[in-house]
N, C-alpha and C positions, 0 to 999 in steps of 0.2 A: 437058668441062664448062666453061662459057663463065662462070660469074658463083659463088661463094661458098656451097654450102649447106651454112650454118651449124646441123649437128642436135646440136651439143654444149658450145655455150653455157650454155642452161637445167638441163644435170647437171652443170657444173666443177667444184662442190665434191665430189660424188657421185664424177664422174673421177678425183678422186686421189685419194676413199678406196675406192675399191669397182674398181682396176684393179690387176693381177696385174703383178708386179715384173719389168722382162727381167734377165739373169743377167748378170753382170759379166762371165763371159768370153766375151761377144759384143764388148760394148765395146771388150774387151784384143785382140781378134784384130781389130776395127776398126782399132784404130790399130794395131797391126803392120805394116798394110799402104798405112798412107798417106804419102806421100813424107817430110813431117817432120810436127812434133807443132805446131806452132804458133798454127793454127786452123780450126776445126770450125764448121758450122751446121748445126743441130737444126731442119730444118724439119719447120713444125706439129708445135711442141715440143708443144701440150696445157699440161701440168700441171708441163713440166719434167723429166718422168721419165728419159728420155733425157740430157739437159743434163746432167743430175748425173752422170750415171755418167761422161760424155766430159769433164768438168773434172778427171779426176782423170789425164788422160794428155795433155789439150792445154794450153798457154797459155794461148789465149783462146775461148772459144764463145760465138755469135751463136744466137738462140734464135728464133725467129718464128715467130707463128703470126696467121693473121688474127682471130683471135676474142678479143675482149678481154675478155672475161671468163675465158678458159681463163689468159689472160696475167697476169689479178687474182689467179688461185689459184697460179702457178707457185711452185717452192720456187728460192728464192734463195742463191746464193752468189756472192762478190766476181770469180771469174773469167768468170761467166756475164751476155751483157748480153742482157738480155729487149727485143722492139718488137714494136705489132701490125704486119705485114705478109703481104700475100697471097705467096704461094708464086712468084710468075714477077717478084717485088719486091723483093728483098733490097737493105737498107742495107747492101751490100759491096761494094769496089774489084773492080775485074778481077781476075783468076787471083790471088786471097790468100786461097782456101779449100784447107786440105788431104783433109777431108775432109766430106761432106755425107751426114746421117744422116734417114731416113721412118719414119716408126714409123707404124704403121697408118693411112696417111693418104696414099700418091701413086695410089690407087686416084679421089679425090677430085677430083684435080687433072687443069686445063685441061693434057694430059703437054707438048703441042708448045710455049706458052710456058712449062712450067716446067723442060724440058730445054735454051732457049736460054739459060734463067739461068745452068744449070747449065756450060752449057759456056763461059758470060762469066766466074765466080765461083771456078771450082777451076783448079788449079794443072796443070802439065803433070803427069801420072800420079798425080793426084789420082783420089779414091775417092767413089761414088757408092753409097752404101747402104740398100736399102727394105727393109723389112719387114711381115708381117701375123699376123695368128692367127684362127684361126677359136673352136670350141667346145674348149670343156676335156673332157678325160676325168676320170672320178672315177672312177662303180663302174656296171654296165649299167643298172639300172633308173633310175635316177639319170641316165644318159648319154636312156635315151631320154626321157622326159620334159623333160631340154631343149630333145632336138632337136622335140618335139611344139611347145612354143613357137614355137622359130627357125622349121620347116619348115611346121606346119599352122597354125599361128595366125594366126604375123604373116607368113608368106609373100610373100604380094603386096603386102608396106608396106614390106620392103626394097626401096632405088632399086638402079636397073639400073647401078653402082657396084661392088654390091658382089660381084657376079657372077664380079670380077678375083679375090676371096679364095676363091670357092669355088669357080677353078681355078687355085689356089694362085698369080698372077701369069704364067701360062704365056705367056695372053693379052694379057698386058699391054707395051706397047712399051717395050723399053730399049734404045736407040740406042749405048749403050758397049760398050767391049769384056766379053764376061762372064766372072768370076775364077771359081773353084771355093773352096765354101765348106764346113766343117762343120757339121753340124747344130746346132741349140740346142733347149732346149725352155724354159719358162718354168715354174717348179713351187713351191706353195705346199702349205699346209695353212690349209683356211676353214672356217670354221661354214657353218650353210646359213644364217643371216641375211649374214653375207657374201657368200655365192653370191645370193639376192635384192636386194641392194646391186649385184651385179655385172651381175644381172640387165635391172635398173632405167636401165643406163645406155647402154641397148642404142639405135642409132637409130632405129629402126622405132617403138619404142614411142610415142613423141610423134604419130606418124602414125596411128598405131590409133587412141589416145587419141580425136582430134582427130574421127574417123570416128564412134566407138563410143560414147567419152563413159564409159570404166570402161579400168581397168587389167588389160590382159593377164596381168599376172604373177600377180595375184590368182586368175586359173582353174587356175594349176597349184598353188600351195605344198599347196591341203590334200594331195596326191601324194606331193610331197616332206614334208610333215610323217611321212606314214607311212610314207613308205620308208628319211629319213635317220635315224631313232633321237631321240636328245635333242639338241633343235637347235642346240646352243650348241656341240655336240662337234665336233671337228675332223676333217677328209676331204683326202687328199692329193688336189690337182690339178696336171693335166699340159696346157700349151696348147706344142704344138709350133710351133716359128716357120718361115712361110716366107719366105727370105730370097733376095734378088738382089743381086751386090756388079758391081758394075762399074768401067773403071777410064777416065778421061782421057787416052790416048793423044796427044793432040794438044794445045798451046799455043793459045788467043784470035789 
């Protein structure tokens, strides 16, 4: 990907209230494994979600993201220093990152300039960390009528991107050495107007929109009206994460 598609500006605020929390002890087995704790970059931090959890084991975390409006909604704290910048840009000296964290986002990215950032910006046996998630499980009927959206709706409005998540990264180039990782999963309890908040913040949708002129999500809820019970009641969900840790073998 040669130039910035920005599909998640127009939801920021929606983005960090209507996205599913990742688990601290992703975080903590992050930094276990990065040479020292010093400093971190959150790239295409989004909302900051990430950032906060890595300020509570680093020094200092660099946050970027190109989208300045995801950057207006970030959650703020004194050890974290937020800037818009594209992914193969980083405001950082040579090898002074310990570790570098992707959260649903190097699927996006141009990989060959944002892997020579990579190997300018991190430290010799420094840590290169991506991640993604696809659909949440709830309960089956409920499961299907998501995927009735994801797969027959808006099918062909997802960009050929996102193809890397739903085959979990297999596909996807990572040029570092690969470390072995434990599972995580991501687990909450949400209303279904939560789940349609989460819905809504989906990229495909602004591309339907745009085509159709009415809101996909709107064909499924009466579904979900009659399948989740009273809509305000809560439902556990589960988004298991796929993860890729790799490491910097080699000094700049």
């Amino acid at each position: 990907m040669s130039s910035f598609k920005d599909r998640f500006s127009n939801h920021a605020s929606a983005y960090r209230l209507y996205r599913p929390l990742y688990p601290a002890a992703l975080f903590e087995h992050l930094a276990s494994l990065a040479p020292t704790r010093e400093c971190a970059w959150d790239c295409a931090t989004g909302n900051g979600q990430s950032a906060i959890h890595l300020s509570k084991f680093f020094i200092q975390i660099y946050a970027t993201d190109a989208s300045r409006q995801q950057i207006t909604h970030a959650i703020q704290k004194p050890n974290i220093m937020y800037s818009v910048s594209p992914a193969h840009s980083a405001p950082l000296p040579d090898n002074s990152v310990d570790l570098v964290t992707v959260a649903q986002a190097i699927h996006w990215f141009d990989t060959d300039r944002f892997y020579r950032e990579i190997r300018r910006v991190l430290k010799k046996d420094g840590i290169l960390a991506a991640w993604a998630y696809h659909l949440p499980t709830i309960e089956p009927e409920i499961d299907a009528i998501v995927q009735t959206l994801y797969f027959d709706i808006l099918g062909r409005f997802w960009e050929k991107e996102i193809s890397h998540i739903l085959s979990e990264y297999r596909e996807l180039q990572f040029p570092f050495t690969i470390l072995p990782s434990p599972s995580f999963s991501m687990i909450t309890s949400w209303s279904l107007y939560q789940l349609i908040g989460y819905l809504q913040t989906w990229s495909a949708l602004d591309l339907y929109r745009e085509r159709h002129g009415n809101d996909p999500v709107e064909r499924i809820v009466p579904k979900l009206l009659s399948t989740w019970g009273r809509p305000s009641s809560s439902k556990r969900m589960t988004w298991p994460i796929i993860l890729t840790i790799g490491k910097n073998l080699h000094a700049r």
